[in-house]
Each structure stands twice: as C-alpha cells, then as structure tokens.
C-alpha positions as CSV (number, residue, x, y, z in Angstrom):
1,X,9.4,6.3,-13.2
2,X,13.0,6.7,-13.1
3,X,15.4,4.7,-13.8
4,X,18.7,5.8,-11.6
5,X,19.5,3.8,-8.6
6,X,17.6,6.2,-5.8
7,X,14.8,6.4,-8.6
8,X,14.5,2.6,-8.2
9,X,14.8,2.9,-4.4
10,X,12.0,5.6,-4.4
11,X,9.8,3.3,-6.5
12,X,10.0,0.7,-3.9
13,X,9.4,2.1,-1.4
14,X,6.2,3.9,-2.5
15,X,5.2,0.2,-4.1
16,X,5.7,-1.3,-0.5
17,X,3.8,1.6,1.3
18,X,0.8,1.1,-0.9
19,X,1.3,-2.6,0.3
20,X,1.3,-1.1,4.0
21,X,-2.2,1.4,3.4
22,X,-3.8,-1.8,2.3
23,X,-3.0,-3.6,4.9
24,X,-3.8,-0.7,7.6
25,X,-7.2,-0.6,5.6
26,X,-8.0,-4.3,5.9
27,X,-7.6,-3.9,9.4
28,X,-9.8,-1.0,9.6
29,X,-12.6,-2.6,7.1
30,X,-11.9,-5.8,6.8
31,X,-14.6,-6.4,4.4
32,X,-13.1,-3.8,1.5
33,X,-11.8,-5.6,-1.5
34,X,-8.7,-4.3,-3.0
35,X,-8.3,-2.7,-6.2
36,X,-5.2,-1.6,-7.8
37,X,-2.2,0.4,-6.5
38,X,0.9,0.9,-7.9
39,X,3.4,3.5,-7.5
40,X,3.4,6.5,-9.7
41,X,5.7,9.6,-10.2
42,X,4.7,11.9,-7.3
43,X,4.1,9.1,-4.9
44,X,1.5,6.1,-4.8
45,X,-2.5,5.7,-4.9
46,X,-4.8,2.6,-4.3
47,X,-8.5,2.1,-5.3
48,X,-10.4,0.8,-2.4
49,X,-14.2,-0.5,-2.5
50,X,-15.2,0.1,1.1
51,X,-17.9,-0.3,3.2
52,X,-18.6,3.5,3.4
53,X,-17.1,7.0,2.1
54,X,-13.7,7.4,3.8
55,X,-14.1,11.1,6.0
56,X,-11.4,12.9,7.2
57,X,-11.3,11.8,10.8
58,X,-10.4,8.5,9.6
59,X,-6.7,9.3,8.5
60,X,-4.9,9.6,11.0
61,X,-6.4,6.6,12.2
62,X,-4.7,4.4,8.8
63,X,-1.4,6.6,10.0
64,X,-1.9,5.0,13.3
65,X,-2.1,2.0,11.6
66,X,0.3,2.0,9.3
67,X,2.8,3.2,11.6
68,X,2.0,0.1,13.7
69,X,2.4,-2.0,10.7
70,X,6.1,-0.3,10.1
71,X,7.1,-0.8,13.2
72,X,5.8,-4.3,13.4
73,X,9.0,-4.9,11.1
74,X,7.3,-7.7,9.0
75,X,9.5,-9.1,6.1
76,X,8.3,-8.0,2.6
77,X,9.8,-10.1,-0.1
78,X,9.3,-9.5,-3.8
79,X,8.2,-12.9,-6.0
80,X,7.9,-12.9,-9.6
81,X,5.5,-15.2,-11.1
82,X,4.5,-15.7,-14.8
83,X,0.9,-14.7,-15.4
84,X,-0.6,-18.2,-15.4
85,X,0.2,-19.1,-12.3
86,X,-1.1,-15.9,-10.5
C-alpha cells in the first residue's frame, strides 16, 4: 500500500467498503460466515462462505445494497485492540 496521505485515504476507504460488501451480504445471506477482507493494491476482496455459488444476477443486487447501506450514513469508527482481547 502506499504510504502518502491520499495513499492512506485510498486504503481506507477500500478497508471500509469491504466492511460495507459484508454487511450488504449478511443482509442478502444472513447465514454466510465471514472470512477475510482487507484492502489490497488495486482495490479490496473478501472471502465469503455462502449458502450457494454467487451468479451474476446477484450484483447488482449487493450494489443495491450497499448503496443503501452508504446512504444509510452509519458511523464507522476504527478501534485498536491488542490481540488478547479480540
């Protein structure tokens, strides 16, 4: 990642949209279990176990959702904790 100021900017807001696609998937299956996803160079990706093989037709409908979500305006705070108590 980089380390300038807008680098830093860029990395969190991909970290926070990642935050968003699982949310707008929890809503969509709310039995999938989260796996990891953190931001990366060219953008973000999350590993999802879910109910069934994502298809196309169901994009737009996590867009939907995460558009909602955005526009919902919900506060995202960042908290460190030390590995022992998380």
């Amino acid at each position: 990642m980089q380390k300038t100021k807008n680098g830093e900017k860029l990395n969190i807001l991909r970290h926070s949209t990642a935050h968003i696609l699982a949310a707008a998937v929890l809503e969509m299956f709310p039995e999938a279990k989260l796996g990891i996803g953190p931001a990366i160079e060219d953008g973000f990706y999350y590993d999802f176990d879910l109910p069934r093989t994502l298809i196309p037709e169901d994009l737009p409908i996590l867009e939907e959702k995460m558009r909602a979500i955005i526009k919902a305006n919900y506060a995202f705070e960042k908290k460190n904790i030390d590995a022992k108590k998380a």
